[in-house]
N, C-alpha and C positions, 0 to 999 in steps of 0.2 A: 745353062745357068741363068736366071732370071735374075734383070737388074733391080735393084731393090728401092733406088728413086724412082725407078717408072712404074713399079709397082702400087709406092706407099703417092707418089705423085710428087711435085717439087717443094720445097718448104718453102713456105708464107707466112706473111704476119697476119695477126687479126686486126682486123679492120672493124670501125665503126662506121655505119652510112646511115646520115641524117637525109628526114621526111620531113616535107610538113600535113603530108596526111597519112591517115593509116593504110589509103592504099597501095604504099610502097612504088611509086610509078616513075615519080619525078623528083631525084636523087640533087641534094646539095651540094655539089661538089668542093666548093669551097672550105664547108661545115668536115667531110669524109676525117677523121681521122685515125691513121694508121699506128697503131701500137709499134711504139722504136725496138723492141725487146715484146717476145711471144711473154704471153703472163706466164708468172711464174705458179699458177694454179688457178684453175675454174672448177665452178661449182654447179652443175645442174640436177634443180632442186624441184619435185614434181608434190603437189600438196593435194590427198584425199580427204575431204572431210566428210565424218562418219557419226551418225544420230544413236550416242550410247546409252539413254537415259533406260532407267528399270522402274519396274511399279515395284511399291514398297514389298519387301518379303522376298523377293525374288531374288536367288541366287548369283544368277547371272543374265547378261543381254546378252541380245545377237544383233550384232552394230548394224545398221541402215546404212546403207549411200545418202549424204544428203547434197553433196554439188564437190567441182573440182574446182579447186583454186588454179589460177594462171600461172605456170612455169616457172621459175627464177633463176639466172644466172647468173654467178657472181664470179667476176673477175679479179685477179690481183698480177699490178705489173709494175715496174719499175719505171720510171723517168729521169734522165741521169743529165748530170751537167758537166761530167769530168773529162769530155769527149776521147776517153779510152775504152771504150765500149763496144767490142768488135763485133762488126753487123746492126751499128744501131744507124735506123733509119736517116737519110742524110738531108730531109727535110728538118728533120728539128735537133739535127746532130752541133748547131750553130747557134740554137737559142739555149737562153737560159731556161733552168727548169720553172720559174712561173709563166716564163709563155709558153711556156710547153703544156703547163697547165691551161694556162687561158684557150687555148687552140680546143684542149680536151670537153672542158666545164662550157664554151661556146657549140662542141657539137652535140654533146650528149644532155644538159643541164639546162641553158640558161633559156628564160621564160623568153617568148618570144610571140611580142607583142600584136603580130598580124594572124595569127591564130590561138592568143590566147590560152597559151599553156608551152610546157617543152615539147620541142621535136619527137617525132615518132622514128626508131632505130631499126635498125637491121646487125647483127653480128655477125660480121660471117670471118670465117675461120678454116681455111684449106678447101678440097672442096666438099666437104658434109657436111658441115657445121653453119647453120643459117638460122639466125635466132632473130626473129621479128618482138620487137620487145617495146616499152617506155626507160626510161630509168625511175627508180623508185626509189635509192639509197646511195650516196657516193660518199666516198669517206675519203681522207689525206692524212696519210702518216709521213714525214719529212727529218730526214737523215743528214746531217750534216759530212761526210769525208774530209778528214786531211791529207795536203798530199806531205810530203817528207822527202 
């Protein structure tokens, strides 16, 4: 019988790894940070753009290749402050959720003056999962719990 952890390999979290170039070499480890909770959904998003224009009268086209747009991934994950959250990372299991944000928006976001733009990223994610990226979108949705 085949074990099914050595198999599928041990569960991780996703991590983020901050650059300040694109050629991935020299890793900020301070910046790294590790998702407390695996997201609750990702999204990789592959974009063809294709030249469909027709001359007048003409029925139909036959779409062209006109170039490939850059990849997209989109992540969505929780950040908790009710520290009943089993298995949540125990680096940020002690802060509140805005520095848990601040930790986050510092690796991936915030403009960073000695190169003049954000960080260049790495995702990686078990071990296939390796997504060489910028960020280009982040968004915050904010949940209030009571406890009772």
């Amino acid at each position: 019988m085949i074990d099914k952890e050595k198999k599928r390999g041990p569960l991780t979290k996703l991590v983020i790894h901050s650059y300040e170039k694109n050629d991935f070499i020299k890793e900020d480890e301070d910046l790294k940070f590790t998702t407390p909770i695996n997201p609750e959904t990702f999204t990789k998003t592959s974009h063809v753009e294709l030249e469909v224009s027709r001359a007048h009268g003409q029925p139909g086209t036959n779409p062209k290749y006109k170039s490939t747009k850059p990849e997209e991934l989109k992540i969505e994950f929780i950040l908790d402050g009710t520290n009943t959250l089993e298995g949540y990372v125990d680096k940020y299991n002690q802060l509140e959720v805005f520095e848990q944000i601040e930790a986050f928006t510092k690796c991936v976001y915030n403009y960073e003056g000695k190169i003049h733009r954000p960080r260049f990223l790495i995702v990686k994610w078990g071990a296939k999962m390796k997504f060489p990226c910028v960020l280009s979108n982040l968004g915050q949705a904010y949940c209030h719990i009571y406890k009772i």
